[in-house]
C-alpha positions as CSV (number, residue, x, y, z in Angstrom):
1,X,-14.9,-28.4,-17.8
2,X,-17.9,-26.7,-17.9
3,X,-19.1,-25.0,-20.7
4,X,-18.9,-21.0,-19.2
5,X,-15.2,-22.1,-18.0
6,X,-14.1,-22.9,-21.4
7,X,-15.9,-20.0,-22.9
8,X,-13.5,-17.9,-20.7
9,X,-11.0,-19.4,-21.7
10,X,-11.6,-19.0,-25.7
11,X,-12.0,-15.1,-25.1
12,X,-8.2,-14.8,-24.0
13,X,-6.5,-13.5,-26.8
14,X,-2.6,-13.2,-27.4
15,X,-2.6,-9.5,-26.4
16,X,-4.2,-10.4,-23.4
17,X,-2.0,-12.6,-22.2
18,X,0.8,-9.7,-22.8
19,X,-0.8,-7.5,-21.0
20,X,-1.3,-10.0,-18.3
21,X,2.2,-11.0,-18.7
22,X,3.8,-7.1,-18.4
23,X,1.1,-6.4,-15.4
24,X,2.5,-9.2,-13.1
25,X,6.3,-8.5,-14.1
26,X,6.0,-4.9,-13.7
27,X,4.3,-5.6,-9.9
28,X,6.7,-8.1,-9.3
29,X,9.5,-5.1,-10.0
30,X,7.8,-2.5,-7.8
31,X,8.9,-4.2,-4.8
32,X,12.6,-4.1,-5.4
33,X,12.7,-1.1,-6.9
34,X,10.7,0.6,-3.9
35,X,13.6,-1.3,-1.4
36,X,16.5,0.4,-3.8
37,X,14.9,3.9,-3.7
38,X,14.7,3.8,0.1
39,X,18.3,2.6,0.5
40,X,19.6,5.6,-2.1
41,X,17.7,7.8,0.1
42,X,18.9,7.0,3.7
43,X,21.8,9.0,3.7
44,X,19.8,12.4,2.5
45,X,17.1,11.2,5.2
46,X,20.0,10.9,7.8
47,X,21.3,14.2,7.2
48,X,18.2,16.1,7.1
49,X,16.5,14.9,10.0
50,X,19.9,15.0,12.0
51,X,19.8,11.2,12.6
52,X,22.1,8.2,13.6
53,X,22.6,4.8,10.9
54,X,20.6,3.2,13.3
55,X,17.0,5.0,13.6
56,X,17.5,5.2,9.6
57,X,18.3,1.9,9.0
58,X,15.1,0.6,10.2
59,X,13.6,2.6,7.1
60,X,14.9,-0.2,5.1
61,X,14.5,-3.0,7.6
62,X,10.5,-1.9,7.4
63,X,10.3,-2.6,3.6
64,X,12.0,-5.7,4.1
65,X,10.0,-7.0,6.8
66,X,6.8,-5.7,5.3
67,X,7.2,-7.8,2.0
68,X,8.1,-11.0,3.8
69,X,4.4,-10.7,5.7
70,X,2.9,-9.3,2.5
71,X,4.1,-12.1,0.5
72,X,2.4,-15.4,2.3
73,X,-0.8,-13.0,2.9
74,X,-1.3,-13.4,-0.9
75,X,-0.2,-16.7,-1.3
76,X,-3.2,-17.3,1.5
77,X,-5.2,-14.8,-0.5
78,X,-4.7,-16.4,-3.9
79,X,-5.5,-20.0,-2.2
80,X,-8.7,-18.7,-0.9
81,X,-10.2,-16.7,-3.7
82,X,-8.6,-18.0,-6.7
83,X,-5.8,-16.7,-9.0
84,X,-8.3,-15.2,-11.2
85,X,-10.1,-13.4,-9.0
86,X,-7.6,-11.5,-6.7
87,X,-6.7,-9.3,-9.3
């Protein structure tokens, strides 16, 4: 371990890693919550722009399909630049 590498490391402190911690939980959340805000919505959508369920639905099916690409684009990410430095 080099000597810069392990002077990185001895500058993490405790509330650090919290904040660390409540950053990747809260972003890990976003995603969910964004997919159950869209779903409540789909009815009001449906109604106000004088839609069928099945031009609406595909509101839903885009977040859905939209995280499964997002997701192994940052595993790819995080391989290629390192965990530390994609965020």
């Amino acid at each position: 371990m080099s000597h810069a590498h392990s002077a990185n490391l001895s500058n993490e402190t405790p509330a650090n890693r919290s904040l660390i911690t409540v950053s990747v939980v809260l972003s890990n959340n976003m995603q969910p919550l964004d997919t159950t805000i869209a779903n409540v919505a789909l009815p009001h959508m449906q109604g106000s722009m004088g839609a069928t369920q099945v031009p609406i639905s595909w509101v839903l099916t885009s977040y859905i399909a939209t995280a499964a690409i997002i997701m192994p684009l940052t595993v790819f990410l995080s391989a290629r630049f390192g965990r530390k430095r994609l965020f």
